[in-house]
C-alpha positions in Angstrom: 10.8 -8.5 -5.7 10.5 -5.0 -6.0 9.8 -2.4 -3.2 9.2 1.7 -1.9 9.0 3.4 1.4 6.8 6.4 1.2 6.2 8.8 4.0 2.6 9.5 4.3 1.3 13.2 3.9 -2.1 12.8 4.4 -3.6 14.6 7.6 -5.4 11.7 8.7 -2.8 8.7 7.3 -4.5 5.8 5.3 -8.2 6.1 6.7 -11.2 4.4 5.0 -11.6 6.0 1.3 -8.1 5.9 0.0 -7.8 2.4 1.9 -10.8 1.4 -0.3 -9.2 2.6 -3.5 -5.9 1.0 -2.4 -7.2 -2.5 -2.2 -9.3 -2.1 -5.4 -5.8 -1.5 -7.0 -4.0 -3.5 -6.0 -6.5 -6.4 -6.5 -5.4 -5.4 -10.3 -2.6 -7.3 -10.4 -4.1 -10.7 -9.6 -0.9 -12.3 -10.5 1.2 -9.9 -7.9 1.7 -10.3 -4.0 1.6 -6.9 -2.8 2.5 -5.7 0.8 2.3 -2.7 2.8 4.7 -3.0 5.8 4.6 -0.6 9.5 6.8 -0.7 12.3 7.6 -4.5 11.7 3.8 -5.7 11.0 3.0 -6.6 6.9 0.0 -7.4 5.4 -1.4 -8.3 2.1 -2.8 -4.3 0.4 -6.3 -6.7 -0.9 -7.1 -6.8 2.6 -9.3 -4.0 3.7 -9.4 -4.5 7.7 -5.6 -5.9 8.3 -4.9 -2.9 6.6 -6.4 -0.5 8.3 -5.2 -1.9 11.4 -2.0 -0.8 11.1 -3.2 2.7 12.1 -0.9 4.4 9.9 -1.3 8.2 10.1 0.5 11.4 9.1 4.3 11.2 9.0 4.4 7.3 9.2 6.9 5.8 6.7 5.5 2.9 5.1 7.3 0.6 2.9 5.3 -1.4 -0.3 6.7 -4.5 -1.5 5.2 -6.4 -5.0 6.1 -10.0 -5.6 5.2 -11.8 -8.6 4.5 -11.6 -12.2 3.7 -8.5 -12.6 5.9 -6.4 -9.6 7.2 -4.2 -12.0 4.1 -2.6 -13.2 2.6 -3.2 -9.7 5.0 -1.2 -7.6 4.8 2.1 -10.5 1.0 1.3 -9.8 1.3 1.6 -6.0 3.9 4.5 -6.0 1.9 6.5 -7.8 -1.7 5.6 -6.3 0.6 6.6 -2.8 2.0 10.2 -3.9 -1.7 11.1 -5.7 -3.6 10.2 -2.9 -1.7 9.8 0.7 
């Protein structure tokens, strides 16, 4: 298991486009359980909705866990999708 926190420093937090482009990426690593976790509450980053409910917006530290096969080229994946785009 491999993990990051990242503090978002988008204006408007994770809203609808980079959510979007989130899921599609993550949905790369088929073989790779990835997480984003808020304030307690996790959920699965291939899941559009959960993850926009968890309302996270400017400032909010997040931290993104990958489990499986592939975490190691999953998590480079996700930290940089995070600092080019939130």
């Amino acid at each position: 298991m491999k993990s990051f926190s990242y503090t978002v420093q988008d204006p408007v937090g994770i809203h609808a486009r980079p959510a979007g482009l989130l899921v599609k990426a993550a949905k790369e690593f088929a073989d790779t359980e990835i997480t984003i976790a808020k304030d307690g509450k996790a959920v699965k980053a291939t899941q559009l909705m959960k993850l926009m409910g968890l309302g996270v917006k400017s400032g909010d530290t997040v931290t993104v866990t990958a489990e499986g096969a592939s975490e190691d080229a999953a998590i480079a994946a996700m930290e940089q999708f995070f600092q080019a785009n939130l």
